[in-house]
C-alpha positions in Angstrom: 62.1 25.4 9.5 58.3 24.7 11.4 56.5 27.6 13.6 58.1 25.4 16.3 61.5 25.8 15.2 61.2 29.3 15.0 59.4 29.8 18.7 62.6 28.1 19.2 65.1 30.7 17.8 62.8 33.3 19.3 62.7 31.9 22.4 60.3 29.5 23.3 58.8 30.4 27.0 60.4 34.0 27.2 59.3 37.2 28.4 56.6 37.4 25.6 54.9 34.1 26.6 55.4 34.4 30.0 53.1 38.1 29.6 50.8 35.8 27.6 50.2 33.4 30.4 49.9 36.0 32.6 46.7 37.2 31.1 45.5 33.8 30.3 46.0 32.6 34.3 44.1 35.1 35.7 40.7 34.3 34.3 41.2 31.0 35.5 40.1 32.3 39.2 36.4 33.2 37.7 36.3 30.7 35.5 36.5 28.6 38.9 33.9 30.8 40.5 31.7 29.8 37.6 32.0 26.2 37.6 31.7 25.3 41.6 29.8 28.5 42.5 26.3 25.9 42.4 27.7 24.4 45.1 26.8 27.6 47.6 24.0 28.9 45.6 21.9 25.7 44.8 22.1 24.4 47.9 19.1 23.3 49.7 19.2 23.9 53.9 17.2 21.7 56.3 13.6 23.1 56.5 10.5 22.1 57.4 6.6 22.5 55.9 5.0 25.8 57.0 1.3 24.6 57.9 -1.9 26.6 56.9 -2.9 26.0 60.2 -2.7 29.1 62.5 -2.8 27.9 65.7 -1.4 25.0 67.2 -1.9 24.2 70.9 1.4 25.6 72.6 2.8 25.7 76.0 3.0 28.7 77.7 6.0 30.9 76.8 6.8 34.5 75.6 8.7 33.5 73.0 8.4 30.5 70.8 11.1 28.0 70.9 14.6 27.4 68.3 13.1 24.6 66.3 16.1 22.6 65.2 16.0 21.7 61.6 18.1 18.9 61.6 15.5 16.5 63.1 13.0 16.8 60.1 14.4 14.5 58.2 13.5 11.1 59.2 15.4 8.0 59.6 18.5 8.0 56.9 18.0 11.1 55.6 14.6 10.6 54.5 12.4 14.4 54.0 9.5 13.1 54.6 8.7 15.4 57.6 9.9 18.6 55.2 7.6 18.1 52.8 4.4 17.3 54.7 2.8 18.9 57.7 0.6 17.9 60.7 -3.3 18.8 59.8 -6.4 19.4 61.3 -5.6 20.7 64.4 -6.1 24.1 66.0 -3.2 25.9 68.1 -0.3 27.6 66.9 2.3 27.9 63.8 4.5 24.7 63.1 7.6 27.0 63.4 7.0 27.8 66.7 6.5 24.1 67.9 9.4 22.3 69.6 11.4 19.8 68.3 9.1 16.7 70.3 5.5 18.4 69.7 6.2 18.7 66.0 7.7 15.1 65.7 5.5 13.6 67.8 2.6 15.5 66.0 4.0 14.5 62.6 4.2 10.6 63.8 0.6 10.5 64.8 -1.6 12.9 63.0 -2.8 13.1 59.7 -0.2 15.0 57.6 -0.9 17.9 54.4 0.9 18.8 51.4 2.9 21.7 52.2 0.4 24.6 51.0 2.0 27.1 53.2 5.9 26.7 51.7 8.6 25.9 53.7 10.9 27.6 56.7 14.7 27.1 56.1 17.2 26.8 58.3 19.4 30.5 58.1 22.6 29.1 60.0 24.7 27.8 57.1 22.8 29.9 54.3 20.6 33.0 54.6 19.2 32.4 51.3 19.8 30.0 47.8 18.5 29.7 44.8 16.3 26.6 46.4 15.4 28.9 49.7 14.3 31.3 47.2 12.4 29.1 44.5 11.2 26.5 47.2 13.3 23.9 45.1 12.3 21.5 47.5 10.0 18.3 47.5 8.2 17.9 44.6 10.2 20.4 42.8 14.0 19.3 44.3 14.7 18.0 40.9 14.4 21.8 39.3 17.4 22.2 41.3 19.2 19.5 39.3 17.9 20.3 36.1 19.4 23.5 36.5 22.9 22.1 37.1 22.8 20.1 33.8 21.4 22.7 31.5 24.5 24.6 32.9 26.8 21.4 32.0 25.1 21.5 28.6 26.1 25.0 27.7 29.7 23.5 28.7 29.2 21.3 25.7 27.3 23.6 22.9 29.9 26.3 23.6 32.5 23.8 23.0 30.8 22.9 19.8 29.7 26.9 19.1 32.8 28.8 20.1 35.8 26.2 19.0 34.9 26.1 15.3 33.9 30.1 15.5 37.5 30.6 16.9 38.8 28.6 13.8 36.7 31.5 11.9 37.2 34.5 14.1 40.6 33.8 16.3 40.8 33.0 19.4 41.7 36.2 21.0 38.6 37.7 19.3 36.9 34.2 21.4 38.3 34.5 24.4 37.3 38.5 24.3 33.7 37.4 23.5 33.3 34.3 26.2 35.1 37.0 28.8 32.1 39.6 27.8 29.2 36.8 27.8 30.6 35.6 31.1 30.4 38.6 32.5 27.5 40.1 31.6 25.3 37.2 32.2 26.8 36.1 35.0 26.0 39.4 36.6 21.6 39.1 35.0 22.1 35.8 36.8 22.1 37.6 40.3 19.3 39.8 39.0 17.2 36.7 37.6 13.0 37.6 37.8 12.5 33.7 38.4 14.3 30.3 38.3 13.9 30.1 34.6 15.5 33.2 33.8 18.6 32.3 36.1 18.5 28.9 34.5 19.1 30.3 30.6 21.2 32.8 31.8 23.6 30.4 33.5 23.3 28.1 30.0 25.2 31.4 28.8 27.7 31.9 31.3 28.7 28.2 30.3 28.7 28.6 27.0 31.1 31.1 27.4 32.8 29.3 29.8 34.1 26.6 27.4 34.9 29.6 25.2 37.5 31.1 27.1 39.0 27.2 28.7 39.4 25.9 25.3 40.7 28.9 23.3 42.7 30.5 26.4 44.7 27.0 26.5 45.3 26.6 22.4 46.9 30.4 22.4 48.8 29.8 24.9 50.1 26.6 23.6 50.3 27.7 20.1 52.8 30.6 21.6 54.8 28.2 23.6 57.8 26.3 22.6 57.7 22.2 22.6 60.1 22.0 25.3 57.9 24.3 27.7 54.5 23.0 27.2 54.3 20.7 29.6 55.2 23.5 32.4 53.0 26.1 30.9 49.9 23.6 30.9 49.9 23.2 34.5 50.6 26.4 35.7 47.5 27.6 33.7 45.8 25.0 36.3 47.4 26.2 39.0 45.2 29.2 39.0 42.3 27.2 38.6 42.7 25.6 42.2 43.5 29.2 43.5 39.9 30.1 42.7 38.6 26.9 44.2 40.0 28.3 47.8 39.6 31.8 47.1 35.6 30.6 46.3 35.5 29.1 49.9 36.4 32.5 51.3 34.1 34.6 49.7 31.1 31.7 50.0 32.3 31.8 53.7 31.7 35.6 54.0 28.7 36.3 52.0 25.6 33.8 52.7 23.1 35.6 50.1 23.4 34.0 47.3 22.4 36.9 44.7 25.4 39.4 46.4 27.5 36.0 45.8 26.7 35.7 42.7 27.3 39.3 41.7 30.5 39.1 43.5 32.2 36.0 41.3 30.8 37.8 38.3 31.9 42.0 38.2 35.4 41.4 38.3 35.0 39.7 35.2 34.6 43.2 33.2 38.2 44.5 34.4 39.7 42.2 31.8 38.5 44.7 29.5 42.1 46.1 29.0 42.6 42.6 27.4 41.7 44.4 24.0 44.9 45.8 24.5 47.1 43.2 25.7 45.9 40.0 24.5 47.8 38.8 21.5 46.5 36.8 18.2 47.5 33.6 17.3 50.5 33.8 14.8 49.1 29.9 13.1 45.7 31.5 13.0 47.0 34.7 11.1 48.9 32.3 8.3 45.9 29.5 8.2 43.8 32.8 6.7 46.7 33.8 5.0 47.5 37.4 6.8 51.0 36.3 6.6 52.7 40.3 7.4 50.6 40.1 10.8 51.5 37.1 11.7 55.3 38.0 11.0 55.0 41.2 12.9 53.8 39.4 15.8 56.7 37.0 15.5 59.3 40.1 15.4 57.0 41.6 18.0 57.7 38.1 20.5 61.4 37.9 19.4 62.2 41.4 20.6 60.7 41.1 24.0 62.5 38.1 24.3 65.5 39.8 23.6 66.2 37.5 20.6 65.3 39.8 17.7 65.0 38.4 14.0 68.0 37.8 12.0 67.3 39.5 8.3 69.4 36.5 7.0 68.5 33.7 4.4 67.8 31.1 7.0 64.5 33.1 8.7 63.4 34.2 5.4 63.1 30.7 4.1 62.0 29.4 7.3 58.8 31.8 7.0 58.4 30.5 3.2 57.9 26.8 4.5 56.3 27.8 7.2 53.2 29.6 5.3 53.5 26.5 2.8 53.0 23.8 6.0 50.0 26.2 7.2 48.6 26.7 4.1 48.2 22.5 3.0 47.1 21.9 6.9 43.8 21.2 6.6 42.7 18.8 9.6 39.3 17.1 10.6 38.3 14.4 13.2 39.3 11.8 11.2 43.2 12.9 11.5 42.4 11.5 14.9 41.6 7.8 13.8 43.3 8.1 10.6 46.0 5.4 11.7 45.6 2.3 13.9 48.1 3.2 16.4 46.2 7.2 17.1 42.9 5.7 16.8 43.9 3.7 19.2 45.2 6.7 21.5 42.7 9.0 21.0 39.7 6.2 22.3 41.8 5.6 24.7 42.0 9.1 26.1 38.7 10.1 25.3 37.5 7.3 27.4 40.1 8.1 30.0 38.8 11.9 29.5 34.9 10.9 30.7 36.1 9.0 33.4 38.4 11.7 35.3 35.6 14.7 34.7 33.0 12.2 35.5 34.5 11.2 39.0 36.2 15.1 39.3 33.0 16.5 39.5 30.5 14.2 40.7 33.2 14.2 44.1 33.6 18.5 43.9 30.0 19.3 43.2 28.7 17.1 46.3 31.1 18.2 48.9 28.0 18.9 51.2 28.1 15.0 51.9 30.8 14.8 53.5 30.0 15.4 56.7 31.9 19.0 57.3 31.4 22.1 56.8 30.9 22.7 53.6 33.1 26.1 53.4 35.7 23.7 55.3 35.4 21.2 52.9 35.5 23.0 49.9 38.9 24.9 51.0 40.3 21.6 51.8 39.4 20.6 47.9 40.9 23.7 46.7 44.4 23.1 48.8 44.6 19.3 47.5 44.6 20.8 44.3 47.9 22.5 44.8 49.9 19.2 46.0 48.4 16.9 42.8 49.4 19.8 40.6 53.1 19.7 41.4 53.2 15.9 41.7 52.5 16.2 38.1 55.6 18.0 37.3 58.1 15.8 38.8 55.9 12.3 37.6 55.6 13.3 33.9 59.5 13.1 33.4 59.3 9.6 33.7 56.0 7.4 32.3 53.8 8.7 31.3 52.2 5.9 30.8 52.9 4.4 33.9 52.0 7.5 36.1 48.3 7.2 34.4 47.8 4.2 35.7 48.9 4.6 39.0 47.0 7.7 39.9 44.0 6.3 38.4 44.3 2.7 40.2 45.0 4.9 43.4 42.1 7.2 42.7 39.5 3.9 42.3 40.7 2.6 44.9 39.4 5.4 47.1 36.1 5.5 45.8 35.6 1.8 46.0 37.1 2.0 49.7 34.8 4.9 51.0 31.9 2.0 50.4 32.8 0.6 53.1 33.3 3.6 55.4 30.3 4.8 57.9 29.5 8.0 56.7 31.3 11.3 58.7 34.3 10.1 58.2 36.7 12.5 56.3 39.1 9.9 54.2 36.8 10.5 51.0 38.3 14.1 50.9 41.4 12.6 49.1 39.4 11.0 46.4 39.5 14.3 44.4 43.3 14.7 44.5 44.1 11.2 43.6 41.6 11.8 40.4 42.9 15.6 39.6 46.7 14.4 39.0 45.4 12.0 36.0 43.6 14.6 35.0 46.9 16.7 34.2 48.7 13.7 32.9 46.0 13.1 30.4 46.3 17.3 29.5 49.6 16.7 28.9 49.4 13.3 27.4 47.0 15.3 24.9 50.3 17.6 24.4 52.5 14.3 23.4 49.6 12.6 21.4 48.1 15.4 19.2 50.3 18.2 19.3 51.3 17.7 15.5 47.6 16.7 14.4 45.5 19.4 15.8 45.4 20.3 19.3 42.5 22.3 19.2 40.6 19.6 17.2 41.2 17.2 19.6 40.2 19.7 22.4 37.1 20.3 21.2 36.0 16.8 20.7 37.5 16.6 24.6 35.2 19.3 25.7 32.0 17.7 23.9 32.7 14.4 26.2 32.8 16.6 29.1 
């Protein structure tokens, strides 16, 4: 008799596992916040040079006129007229010109670097990380620098936390990552300068891929074979709740330090997780603390209403269950070790890059679609709901077969918005067709690796993202 076996005769999704995915869900809604917050707080509003010059001939008026931001930009997009300003002549401050006089100035005068910094538009944003930092011109690509150095701390806490959860558990993981998250999230809205918000939002990632990885191996490590599937997507499920739930609270607070603060606090009520969180019953017997790990197994059958049987059978069911822990020692090359799961694992790994290459390249730019971007982003978030549960009902059938529709259907929208004028809104269901692969793949993962190493193969997952 296998740990599965027995989560079997326990019960394999009852009242004890559904408690466990209760606490694992609801971090899901931060872990949301974290991961498309950039979105709000690194965006960059039109705005325009503020000249050194300080006066510019003006018409006669009390007040000075609305400058309208959008009409910096030149012809397709280009920023030329943000990052330069009209020089040399006398009269009044370029944010008081109207919208002709400062174009027509700009066309036909000598222009200047933009000594002065910048005026930003306040009708979409009252301030960024960009408004704040003047991320702008010459220093726009700061902006994206600091997006990847967060994606990177995605990666080195896949690498840092997965094998110290191996060492440590992964409740002891998840505890730490929830903490980290936290606390640096909340320096993050305190940050002096750029830099310091930079490293601190490294950290926040880092922890980031803590809790993901290790929140989704205890949970599946609790959860019986036949339940898996189910319990995998539900956990996502609470992911796309924070992806609308983010639009709201973008929607309502424009500053984005109070934003920032707001996405992070909450994070310290999972405290009480100390007391609720369970450990990982294979983790206990891999480090041989076989009584704890039995304890907890009595402790999930009694909730479940299916307590342990003192008979022969469970007795020796444990004995070959701490002999299968004890002799299963796995690496990355279980993962190519045979032809047909080298094979597999390429073959989602590749599959793996794609759908978090295309999944985030489409969430992270929603500002280009034309919309508002609060509009836009709760449109994202409520897709999510519809590709979730077209994943229940498709993985009873191919799964092989619903892979390669989704992602055929997926492409296809990306390589069809090529050819459509820009405003249109069609694009928006690019990110659907590309999240359902993405849970066929998690649970393909399931299928594939389940009796290999799941967290292995989830951490080598987690380095390609």
């Amino acid at each position: 008799m296998n740990f599965d076996e027995i989560l079997s005769h326990i019960g394999g999704f009852g009242k004890f596992q559904k408690s466990l995915y209760v606490w694992i869900c609801l971090p899901q809604i931060l872990l949301a916040f974290h991961m498309l917050i950039s979105i709000f707080t690194g965006a960059v509003p039109p705005h325009l040079c503020r000249s050194t010059n300080t006066t510019w001939p003006l018409t006669a008026s009390s007040d000075p006129p609305n400058f309208n931001f959008s009409l910096v930009t030149g012809p397709d997009g280009d920023p030329g007229r943000s990052c330069s300003a009209p020089g040399g002549i006398p009269g009044t401050p370029l944010a008081q010109l109207n919208h002709s006089i400062a174009l027509a100035l700009s066309d036909s005068h000598a222009t200047e670097g933009c000594q002065g910094g910048w005026e930003f538009s306040k009708e979409t944003f009252h301030s960024t990380v960009a408004t704040e930092w003047d991320l702008v011109c010459d220093h726009a690509n700061l902006n994206n620098v600091g997006s990847s150095i967060y994606m990177f701390g995605l990666l080195v806490g896949a690498v840092l936390f997965g094998f110290l959860a191996d060492k440590y558990g992964r409740r002891n993981i998840i505890l730490v990552g929830l903490t980290i998250q936290s606390t640096c999230g909340v320096g993050a809205a305190f940050a002096p300068n750029f830099y310091v918000y930079v490293f601190l939002r490294f950290v926040v990632g880092t922890a980031i891929s803590a809790v993901i990885m290790n929140a989704f191996v205890l949970g599946t490590e609790w959860t019986g074979s036949k339940h898996r599937m189910l319990a995998g997507i539900i956990t996502d499920y609470f992911f796309g709740f924070g992806y609308i739930i983010l639009a709201g609270l973008a929607y309502l607070i424009r500053d984005w330090r109070k934003l920032q603060l707001a996405i992070s606090a909450p994070g310290f009520l999972f405290i009480f997780y100390i007391w609720v969180l369970p450990k990982s019953a294979r983790w206990l017997m891999a480090n041989q603390r076989y009584e704890e790990a039995m304890d907890l197994v009595r402790k999930a059958a009694l909730m479940n209403g299916k307590p342990l049987r003192e008979d022969i059978e469970i007795c020796q069911g444990y004995k070959d269950m701490v002999k299968i822990e004890e002799r299963t020692k796995h690496t990355v090359i279980d993962l190519v070790r045979t032809p047909k799961m080298r094979r597999s694992s390429l073959i989602m790994f590749y599959l793996w890059f794609v759908n978090v290459l295309v999944y985030y390249g489409l969430s992270l730019n929603i500002s280009d679609f034309g919309m508002s971007i609060y509009l836009t982003q709760l449109i994202f978030g409520l897709v999510e709901m519809p590709a979730r549960t077209i994943t229940l009902f498709t993985l009873n059938h191919s799964r092989r077969v619903s892979q390669i529709a989704f992602l055929a259907v997926g492409g296809l929208a990306c390589l069809l918005t090529v050819f459509i004028p820009d405003g249109t809104e069609l694009s928006r269901g690019n990110s659907a067709a590309f999240n359902v692969p993405f849970e066929v793949l998690f649970i393909s993962i399931l299928r594939y690796m389940i009796s290999y190493s799941i967290p292995l193969a989830l951490k080598i997952l987690q380095l390609i993202e």
